[in-house]
C-alpha positions as CSV (number, residue, x, y, z in Angstrom):
1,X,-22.3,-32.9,-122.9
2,X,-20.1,-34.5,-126.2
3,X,-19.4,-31.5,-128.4
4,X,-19.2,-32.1,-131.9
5,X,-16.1,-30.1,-132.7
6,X,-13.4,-29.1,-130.0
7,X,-12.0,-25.8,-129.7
8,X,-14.7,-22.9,-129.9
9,X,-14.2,-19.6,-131.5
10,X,-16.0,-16.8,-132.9
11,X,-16.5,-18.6,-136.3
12,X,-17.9,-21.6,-134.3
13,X,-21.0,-21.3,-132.3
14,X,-23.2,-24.5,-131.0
15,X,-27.3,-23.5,-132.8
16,X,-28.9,-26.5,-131.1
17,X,-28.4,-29.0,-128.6
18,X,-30.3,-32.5,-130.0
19,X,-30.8,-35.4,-127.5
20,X,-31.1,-38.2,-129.8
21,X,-28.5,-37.9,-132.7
22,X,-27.3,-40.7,-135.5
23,X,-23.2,-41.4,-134.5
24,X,-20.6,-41.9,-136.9
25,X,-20.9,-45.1,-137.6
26,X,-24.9,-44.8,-138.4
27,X,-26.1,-46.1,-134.9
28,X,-28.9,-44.6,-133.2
29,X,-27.5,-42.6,-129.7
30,X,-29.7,-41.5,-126.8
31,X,-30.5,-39.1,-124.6
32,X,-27.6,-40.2,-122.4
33,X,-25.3,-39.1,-125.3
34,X,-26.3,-35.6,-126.1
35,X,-24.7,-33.4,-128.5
36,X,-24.0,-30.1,-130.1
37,X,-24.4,-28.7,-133.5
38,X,-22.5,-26.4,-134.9
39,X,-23.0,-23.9,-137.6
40,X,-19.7,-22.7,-139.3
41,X,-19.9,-19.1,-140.0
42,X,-17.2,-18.2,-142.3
43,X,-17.0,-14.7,-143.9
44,X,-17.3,-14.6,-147.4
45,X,-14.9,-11.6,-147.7
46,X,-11.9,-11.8,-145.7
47,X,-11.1,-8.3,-145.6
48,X,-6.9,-8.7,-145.1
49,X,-5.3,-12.0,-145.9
50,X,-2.4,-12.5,-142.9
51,X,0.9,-11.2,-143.7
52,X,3.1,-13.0,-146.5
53,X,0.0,-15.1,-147.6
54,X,-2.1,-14.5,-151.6
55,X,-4.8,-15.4,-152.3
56,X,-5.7,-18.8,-154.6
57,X,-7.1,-16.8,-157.6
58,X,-4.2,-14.5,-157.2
59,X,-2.0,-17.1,-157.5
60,X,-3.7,-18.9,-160.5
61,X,-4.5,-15.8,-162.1
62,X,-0.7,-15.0,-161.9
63,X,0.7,-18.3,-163.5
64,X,-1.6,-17.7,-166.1
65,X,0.1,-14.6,-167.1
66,X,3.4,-16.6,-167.4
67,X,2.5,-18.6,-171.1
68,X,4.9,-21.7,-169.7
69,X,2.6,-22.0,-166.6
70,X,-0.6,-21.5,-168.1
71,X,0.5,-24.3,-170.7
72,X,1.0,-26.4,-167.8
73,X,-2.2,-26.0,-166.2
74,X,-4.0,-26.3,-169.2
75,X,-2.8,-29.7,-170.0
76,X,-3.5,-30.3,-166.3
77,X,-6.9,-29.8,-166.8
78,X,-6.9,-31.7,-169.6
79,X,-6.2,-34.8,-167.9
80,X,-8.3,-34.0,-165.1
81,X,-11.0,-34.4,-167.4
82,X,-9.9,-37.7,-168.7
83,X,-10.0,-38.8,-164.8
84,X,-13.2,-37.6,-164.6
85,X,-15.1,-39.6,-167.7
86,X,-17.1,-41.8,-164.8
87,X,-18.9,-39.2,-164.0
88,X,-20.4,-38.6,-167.7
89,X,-20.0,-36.0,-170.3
90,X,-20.7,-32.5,-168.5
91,X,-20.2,-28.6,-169.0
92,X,-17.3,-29.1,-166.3
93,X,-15.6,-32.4,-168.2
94,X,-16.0,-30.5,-171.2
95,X,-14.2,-27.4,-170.2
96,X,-11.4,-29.6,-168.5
97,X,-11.0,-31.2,-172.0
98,X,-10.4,-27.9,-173.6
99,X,-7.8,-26.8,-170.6
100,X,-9.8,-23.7,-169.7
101,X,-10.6,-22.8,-166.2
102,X,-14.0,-21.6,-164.8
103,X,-12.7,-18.3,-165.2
104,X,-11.6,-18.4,-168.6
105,X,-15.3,-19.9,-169.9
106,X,-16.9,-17.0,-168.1
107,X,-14.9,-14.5,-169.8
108,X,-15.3,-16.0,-173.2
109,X,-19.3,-16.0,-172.1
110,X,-19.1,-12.6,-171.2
111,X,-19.5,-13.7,-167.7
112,X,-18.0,-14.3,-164.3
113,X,-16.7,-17.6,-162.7
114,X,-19.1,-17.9,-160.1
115,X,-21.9,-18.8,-162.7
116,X,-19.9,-20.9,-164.7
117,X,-19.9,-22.7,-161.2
118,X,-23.2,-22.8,-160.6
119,X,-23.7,-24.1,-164.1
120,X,-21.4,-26.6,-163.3
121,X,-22.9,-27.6,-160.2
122,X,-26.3,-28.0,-162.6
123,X,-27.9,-25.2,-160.1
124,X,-28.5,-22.5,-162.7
125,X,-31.3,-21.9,-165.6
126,X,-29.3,-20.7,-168.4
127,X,-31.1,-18.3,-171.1
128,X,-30.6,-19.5,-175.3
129,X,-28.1,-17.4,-175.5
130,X,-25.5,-18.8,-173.1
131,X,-26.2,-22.4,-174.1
132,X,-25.2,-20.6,-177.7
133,X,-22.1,-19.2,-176.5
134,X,-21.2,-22.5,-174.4
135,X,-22.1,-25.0,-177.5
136,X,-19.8,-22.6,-179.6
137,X,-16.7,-22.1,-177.0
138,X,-17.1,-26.3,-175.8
139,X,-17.0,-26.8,-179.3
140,X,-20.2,-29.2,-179.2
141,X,-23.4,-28.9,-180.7
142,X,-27.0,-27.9,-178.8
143,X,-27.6,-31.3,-178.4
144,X,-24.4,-32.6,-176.8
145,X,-24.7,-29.6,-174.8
146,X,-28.5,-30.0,-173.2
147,X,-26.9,-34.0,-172.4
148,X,-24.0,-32.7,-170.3
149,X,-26.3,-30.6,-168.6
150,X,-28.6,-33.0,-167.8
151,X,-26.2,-34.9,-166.7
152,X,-25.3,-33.0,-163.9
153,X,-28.6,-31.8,-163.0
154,X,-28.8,-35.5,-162.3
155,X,-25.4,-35.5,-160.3
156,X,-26.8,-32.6,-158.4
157,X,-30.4,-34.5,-157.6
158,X,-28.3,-37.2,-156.5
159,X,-26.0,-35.6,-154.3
160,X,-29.1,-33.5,-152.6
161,X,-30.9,-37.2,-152.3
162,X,-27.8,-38.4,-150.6
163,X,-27.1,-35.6,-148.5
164,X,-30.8,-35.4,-147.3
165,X,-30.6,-31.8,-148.9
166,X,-35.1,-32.5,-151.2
């Protein structure tokens, strides 16, 4: 049997064993060419980070302290979101534009990174009153606002079209 990934470990664990599979480069393979598939289990909490190693928010959050460092990632950003003008006007672009980080935006929302990500990703339902405090804080109005979030609910429907995910 052809396993899909080599080297097997406790994060790593085969969950089915298909007969007929589509290979790399789109072909149909048969039952002479059965495969794994794997499910990667990674914990969401590592509990104790090897020694001599931080973690990335750590880091961040520590060059933000330092005003010459934050400057830097803030212009950073900045042109990050100039690269990123292809993609359409969105909450993310916007925030980029202004040099602030996920986490900054969710502390000036009064809330935490991981739903200014899911806003981003144009997976959350926001109530009035965040799409108040993001117009205000993007420094754009309702209207410009409801556009760059439709904009990437449309980036998200067409990454879960592409990725087989509706």
């Amino acid at each position: 049997m052809t396993s899909a990934i080599h080297g097997r470990n406790e994060l790593l664990r085969p969950i089915s064993v298909f007969d007929n599979f589509v290979g790399q480069d789109g072909g149909a393979r048969s039952a002479t060419d059965p495969c794994e598939v794997y499910t990667f289990a990674v914990p969401e909490v590592i509990e104790e980070l090897p020694h001599g190693m931080r973690c990335v928010s750590e880091r961040i959050a520590d060059s933000e302290r330092d005003e010459r460092r934050r400057s830097f990632l803030a212009e950073a950003r900045r042109e990050l979101a100039r690269d990123l003008d292809e993609d359409g006007e969105t909450v993310r672009s916007l925030r980029l534009a202004l040099g602030l980080s996920q986490a900054q935006l969710a502390d000036r929302i009064g809330s935490k990174q991981p739903h200014v990500a899911r806003i981003e990703r144009g997976s959350e339902n926001l109530h009035l009153n965040t799409c108040r405090k993001l117009a205000d804080i993007l420094q754009v109005d309702m209207k410009r606002l409801d556009a760059a979030l439709r904009q990437q609910e449309a980036m998200l429907a067409m990454r879960m079209e592409r990725d087989g995910s509706i």
